[in-house]
Steps between C-alpha positions, in 0.01 A plus 500: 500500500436780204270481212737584159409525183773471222490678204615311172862533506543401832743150518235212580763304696479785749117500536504130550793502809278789652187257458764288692518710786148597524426743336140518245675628166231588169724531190375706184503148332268364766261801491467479108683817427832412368583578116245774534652830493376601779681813685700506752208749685233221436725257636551661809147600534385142461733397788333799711174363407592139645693656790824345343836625553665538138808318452703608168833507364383882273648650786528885347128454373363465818721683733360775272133396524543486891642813503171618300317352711536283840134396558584138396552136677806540507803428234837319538760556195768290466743486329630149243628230699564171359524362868108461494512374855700758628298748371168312635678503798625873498111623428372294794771630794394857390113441468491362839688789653260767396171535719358696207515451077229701406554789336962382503750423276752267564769426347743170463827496309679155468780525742852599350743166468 
């Protein structure tokens, strides 16, 4: 299972049904960081330095910090979706296809209705 490490925004729901299926989730809250103003660069880097993939909802922030640079754990942007669990769900079935998330970007829309 991965190692993720939400940033502020991201919806708790979803980091609890990912605790669900196995996954070891850190949230910004947990880590004493939240309400801080820290950047989005600092965020990332403090996933790096725990070997956490970064789980957000700022999806053009850091699809433009990966592009920058890709020597990172790893980041999955997603977009809102109030089905929590479906989401969850949606981030799990693509973690556990890739061999690799170092250094990737993935990315998880909620699924049209």
């Amino acid at each position: 299972m991965a190692r993720f490490y939400a940033d502020e925004n991201f919806p708790l729901p979803t980091v609890e049904a990912l605790r669900e299926l196995g996954h070891d989730v850190l949230t910004m809250v947990e880590d004493g960081l939240a309400n801080q103003r820290v950047t989005d660069s600092d965020v990332l880097r403090v996933a790096t330095s725990q070997s956490r993939v970064l789980l957000t909802l700022n999806r053009r922030d850091f699809i433009r910090l990966h592009d920058e640079e890709s020597d990172h754990s790893g980041i999955v942007a997603c977009t809102i979706d109030p089905d929590f669990r479906q989401q969850a769900t949606s981030i799990d079935r693509l973690v556990q296809t890739m061999p690799k998330l170092r250094g990737r970007l993935l990315r998880v829309n909620r699924p049209l209705s």
